[in-house]
N, C-alpha and C positions, 0 to 999 in steps of 0.2 A: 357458431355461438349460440349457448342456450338467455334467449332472453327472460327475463327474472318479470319484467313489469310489459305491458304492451307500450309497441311506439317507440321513440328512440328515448332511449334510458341514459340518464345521465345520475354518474355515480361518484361516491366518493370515500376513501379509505382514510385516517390520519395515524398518525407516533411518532415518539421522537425517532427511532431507527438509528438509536446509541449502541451500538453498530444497527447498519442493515443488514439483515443475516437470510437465513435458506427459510426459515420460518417464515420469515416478514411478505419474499417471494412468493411464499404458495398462496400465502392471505393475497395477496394483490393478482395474482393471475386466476384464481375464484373467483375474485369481483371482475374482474375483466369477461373473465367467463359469462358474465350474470347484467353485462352495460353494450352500452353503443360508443360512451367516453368514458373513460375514469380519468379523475383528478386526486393523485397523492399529496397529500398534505402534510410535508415535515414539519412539525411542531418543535420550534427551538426557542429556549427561555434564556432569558441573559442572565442566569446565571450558570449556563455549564460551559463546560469548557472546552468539548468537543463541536466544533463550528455546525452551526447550521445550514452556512452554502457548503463546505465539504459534505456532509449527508445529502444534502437536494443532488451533488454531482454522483453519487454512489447511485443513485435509483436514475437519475438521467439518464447516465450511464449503461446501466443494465435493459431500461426499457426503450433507446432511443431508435429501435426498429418499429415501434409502435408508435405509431402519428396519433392513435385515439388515447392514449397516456400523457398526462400533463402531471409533472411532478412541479410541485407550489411551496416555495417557504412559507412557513405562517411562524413569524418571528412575536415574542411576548415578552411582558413584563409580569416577575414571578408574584410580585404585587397586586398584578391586576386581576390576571388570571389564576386560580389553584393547580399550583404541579404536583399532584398527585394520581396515581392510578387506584385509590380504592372506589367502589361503587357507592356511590352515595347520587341521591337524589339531588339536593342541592348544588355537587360540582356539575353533575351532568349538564343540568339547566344551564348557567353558564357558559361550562362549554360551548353547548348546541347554539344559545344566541349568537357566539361568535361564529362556530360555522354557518348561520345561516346568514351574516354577515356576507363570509368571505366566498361561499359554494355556493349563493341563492338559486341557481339553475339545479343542483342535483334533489333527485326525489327518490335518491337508493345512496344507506350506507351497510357498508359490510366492516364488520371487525370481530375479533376472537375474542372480547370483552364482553362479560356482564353486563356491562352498564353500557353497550353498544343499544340496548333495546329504549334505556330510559331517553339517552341523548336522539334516537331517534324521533319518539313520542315526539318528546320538545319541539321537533324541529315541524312537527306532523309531514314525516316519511315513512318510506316502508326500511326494515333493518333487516337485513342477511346475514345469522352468525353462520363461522365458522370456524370449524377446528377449536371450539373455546377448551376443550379438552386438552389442546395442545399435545397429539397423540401422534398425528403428521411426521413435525418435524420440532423434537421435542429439546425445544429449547428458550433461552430466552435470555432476550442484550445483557441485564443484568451479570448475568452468570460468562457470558462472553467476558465481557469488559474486565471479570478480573483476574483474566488468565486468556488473551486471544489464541495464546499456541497451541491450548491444551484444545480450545472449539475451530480448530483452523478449518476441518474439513465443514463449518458451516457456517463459512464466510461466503458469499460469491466475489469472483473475480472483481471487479469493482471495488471493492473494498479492501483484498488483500494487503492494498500498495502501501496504505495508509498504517497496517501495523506490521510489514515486514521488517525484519532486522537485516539489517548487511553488516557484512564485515569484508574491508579491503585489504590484501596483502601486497606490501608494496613494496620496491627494492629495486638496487641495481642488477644486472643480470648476471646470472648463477649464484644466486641467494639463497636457492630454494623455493620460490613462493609457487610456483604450481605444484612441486611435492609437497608445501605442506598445505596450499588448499585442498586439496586431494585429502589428505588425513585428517583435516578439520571437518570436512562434510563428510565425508564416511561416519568420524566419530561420534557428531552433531545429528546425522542423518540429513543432514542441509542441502539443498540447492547449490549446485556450482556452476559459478559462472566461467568458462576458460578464456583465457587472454585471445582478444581477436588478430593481435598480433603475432601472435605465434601461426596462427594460418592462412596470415593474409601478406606475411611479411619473414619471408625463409630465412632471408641475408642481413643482419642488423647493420653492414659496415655498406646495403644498396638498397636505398628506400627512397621515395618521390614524396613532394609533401602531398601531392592526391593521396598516395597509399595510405599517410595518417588520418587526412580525413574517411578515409574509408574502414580505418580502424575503429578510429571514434565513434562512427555509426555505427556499425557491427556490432561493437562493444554496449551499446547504450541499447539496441534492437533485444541481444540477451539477456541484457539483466532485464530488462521488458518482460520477457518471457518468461525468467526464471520467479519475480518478484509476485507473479499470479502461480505459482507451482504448489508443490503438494506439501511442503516445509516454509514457516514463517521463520526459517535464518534461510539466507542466502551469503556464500560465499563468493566473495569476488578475487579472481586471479587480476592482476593489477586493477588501473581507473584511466580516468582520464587524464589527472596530473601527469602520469607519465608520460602520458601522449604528448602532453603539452611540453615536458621536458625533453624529450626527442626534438621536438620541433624548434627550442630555443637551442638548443645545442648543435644539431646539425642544419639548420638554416639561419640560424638570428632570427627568429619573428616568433609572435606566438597563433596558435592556431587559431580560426575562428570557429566557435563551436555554436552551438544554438542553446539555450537557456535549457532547453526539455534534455538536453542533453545531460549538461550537469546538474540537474534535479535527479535523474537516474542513477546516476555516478555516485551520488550525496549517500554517504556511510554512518553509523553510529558505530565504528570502533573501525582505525586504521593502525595495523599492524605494520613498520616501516623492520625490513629484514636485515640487520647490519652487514658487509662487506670481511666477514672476520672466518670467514670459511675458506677452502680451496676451492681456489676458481678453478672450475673445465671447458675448456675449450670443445666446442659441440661442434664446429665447424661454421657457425653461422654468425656466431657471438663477435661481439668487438674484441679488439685486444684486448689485456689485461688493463694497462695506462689508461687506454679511454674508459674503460669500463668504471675506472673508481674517480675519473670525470666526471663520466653521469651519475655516479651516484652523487656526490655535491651539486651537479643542477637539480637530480632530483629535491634533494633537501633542499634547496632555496627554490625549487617552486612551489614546492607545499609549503613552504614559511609564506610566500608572496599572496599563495590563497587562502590564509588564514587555515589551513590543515595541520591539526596537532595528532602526530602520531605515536601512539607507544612501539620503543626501540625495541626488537627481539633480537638476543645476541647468542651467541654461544655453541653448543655443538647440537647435532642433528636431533638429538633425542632431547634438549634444556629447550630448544628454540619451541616444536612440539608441547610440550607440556607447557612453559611459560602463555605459549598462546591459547592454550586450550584453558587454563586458569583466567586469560584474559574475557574471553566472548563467555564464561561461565559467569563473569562479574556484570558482565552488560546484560545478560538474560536475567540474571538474578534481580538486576538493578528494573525491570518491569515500567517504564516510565509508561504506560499508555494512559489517556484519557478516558 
């Protein structure tokens, strides 16, 4: 560690971090470079709308190997304080009374801002810019926020979760839904998540209820994985509804599952694949008769979880296209914060 001041340094960086992005990183790993502690300070004003404990949990998150990092809400009123970023003399001052407020221990701030030098004065500390050029890593939340797919590669993991898109394909068996998640994420260039069932469960007509909670996890483990990947859509070959529908239908009971479970599971667009195709017998598959069984548990357990799904019907090449019109309407539809 290069120490910036003599003696043990105690430092401190602030922003909203509307997103926290690869930029925001290099600024805080500088200052860490440059302390003995650093304290992040998210700055969250009641009037926006993207939460300020989710952003605290995004840098937690990222730094929680480092015991000398203390990530700090510093929640406000837009009334009290001025939410703006231009340089002026008068907000700095402001500012600075409040951090010295709330950091009265630190005697080192770093930030990529102008007006890092004025708010230090005020505070009578030393200021460490960097990167004010923004040459690094050339970007900035703004220009995220209004398009996160288009700046995905300068998200970090931590943050991914929070604007990935999924989409679930759901259905009774020999639907289609793994050939056409397969052509959705090729087409998308999406993330696919494959049914853990199909690999953990050969024989659909000899399955234990362990084997479905071992689906359940497996399934939830992947999209885990896929939802921090290199594409903000993720494709999902079924969820957990069906898991759950298996489970009422060939036991009577419903599974227990764990909350983080179905937080993972949780879709912005479910594609339900109608029963109006030839069914093939794979070897492993139920009969035909049960097979358009399960499909009615499936539909009354997605009605039971409040899961609304768009029906996809028709032949190989309508189903295809209907769906690919569908996730172009959820992308398009952009709801981020």
């Amino acid at each position: 560690m290069t120490t910036f001041l003599m003696g043990f340094t105690k430092a401190f960086v602030f922003g909203k971090f509307m997103p926290f992005h690869k930029g925001h990183a290099e600024l805080i790993n500088f200052a860490r470079q440059h302390c003995d502690h650093l304290t992040v300070l998210v700055c969250s004003s009641d009037q926006e709308q993207l939460p300020g404990p989710v952003r605290q949990a995004w840098l937690q998150n990222t730094y929680a190997g480092d015991a000398a990092v203390r990530v700090q809400l510093l929640e406000y009123r837009e009334r009290e304080l001025p939410n703006t970023s231009e340089t002026s003399l008068a907000v700095s001052n402001v500012w600075a009374d409040k951090f010295r407020q709330v950091v009265p221990e630190c005697s080192l701030l770093v930030t990529s801002e102008p007006y890092g030098e004025l708010v230090a004065a005020r505070m009578n500390i030393q200021h460490l810019p960097f990167d004010v050029a923004r040459e690094t890593v050339p970007i900035a939340a703004s220009i995220i926020r209004q398009n996160p797919v288009a700046y995905w590669r300068f998200l970090p993991d931590s943050v991914k979760p929070y604007y990935v898109r999924k989409v679930v394909l759901l259905g009774t068996e020999s639907t289609g839904k793994t050939t056409l998640a397969t052509q959705l994420a090729a087409h998308f260039q999406a993330s696919l998540v494959e049914e853990a069932g199909r690999d953990l469960i050969t024989d659909s007509t000899s399955f234990s209820l362990a084997d479905l909670h071992r689906v359940a996890q497996e399934h939830a483990r992947r999209i885990a994985q896929a939802q921090t990947g290199p594409s903000a859509l993720v494709i999902l070959d079924t969820d957990i509804h069906i898991t759950q529908s298996y489970t009422k239908l060939m036991f009577g009971q419903e599974l227990t599952v764990l909350p983080e479970v179905y937080a993972l599971n949780r879709a912005d667009l479910y594609l339900y694949l109608a029963a109006d195709v030839p069914y093939v017998q794979d070897g492993g598959r139920l009969p035909n008769a049960d097979r358009l069984r399960l499909d009615v548990s499936h539909r009354e357990t997605l009605q039971d979880y409040g899961i609304k799904a768009v029906e996809i019907s028709g032949t190989w090449a309508q189903r295809l296209q209907r769906a690919i019109q569908q996730v172009e309407a959820l992308l398009l539809a952009n709801s981020y914060n």
